[in-house]
C-alpha positions, 0 to 999 in steps of 0.5 A, spaced: 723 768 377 728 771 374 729 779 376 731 781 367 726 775 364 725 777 357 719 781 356 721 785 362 721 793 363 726 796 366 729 804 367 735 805 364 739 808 369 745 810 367 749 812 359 746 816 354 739 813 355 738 815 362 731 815 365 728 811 359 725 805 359 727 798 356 724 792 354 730 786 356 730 782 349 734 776 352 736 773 358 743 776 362 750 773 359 756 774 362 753 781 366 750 784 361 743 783 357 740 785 351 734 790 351 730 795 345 726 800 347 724 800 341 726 807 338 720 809 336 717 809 342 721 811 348 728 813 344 732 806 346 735 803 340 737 796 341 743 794 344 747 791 349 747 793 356 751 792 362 745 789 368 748 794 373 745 800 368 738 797 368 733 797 373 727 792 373 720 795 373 714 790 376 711 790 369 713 786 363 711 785 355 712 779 350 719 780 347 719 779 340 721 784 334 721 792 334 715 792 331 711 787 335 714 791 341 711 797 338 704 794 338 705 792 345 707 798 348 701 802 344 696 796 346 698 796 353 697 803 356 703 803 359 705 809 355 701 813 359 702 810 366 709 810 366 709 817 363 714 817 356 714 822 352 714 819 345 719 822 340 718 825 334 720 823 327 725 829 324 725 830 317 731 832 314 733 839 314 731 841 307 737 845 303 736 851 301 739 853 294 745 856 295 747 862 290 753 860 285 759 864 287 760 869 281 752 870 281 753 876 286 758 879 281 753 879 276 748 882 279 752 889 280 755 887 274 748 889 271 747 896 275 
């Protein structure tokens, strides 16, 4: 049995993503593999990462698409067991209206 199988979690343990969990997409190639969180659910994007930076976890869903994977987590409870925080979608900051320039002149114009 390989350790970073496809379809197995791991714990991300060092980049920006530190601490988050992972699921490997594709067997290890040249020291590195390829894993997705996915986003949406524990804040890792798809990408490449080097083995030394990941730690594997005993538990494993089946690989496939983000949205496939999205179903897993979601179906699989390990979303609370494992105590991840899904993030939350950010909406754009919505712009306020900002007065022309000579619109202030105006005003005290027409005191």
């Amino acid at each position: 049995m390989a350790v970073l199988e496809p379809g197995r979690i791991v714990l991300k343990i060092a980049g920006r993503e530190g601490g988050r969990y992972a699921v490997v997409m594709e067997n290890p190639k040249e020291g590195f593999v390829l894993i997705s969180g996915p986003k949406s659910i524990t804040g890792v994007k798809r990408r490449k990462c080097s083995i030394f930076h990941v730690e594997p976890t005993e538990h494993s869903l089946a690989a496939g698409t983000d949205e496939q994977l999205e179903k897993e987590w979601k179906n699989s409870g390990l979303i609370q067991k494992l105590g991840i925080k899904i993030p939350e979608k950010r909406n754009a900051k919505q712009a306020k209206p900002r007065p022309r320039a000579g619109a202030a002149k105006q005003k005290e114009e027409k005191k």
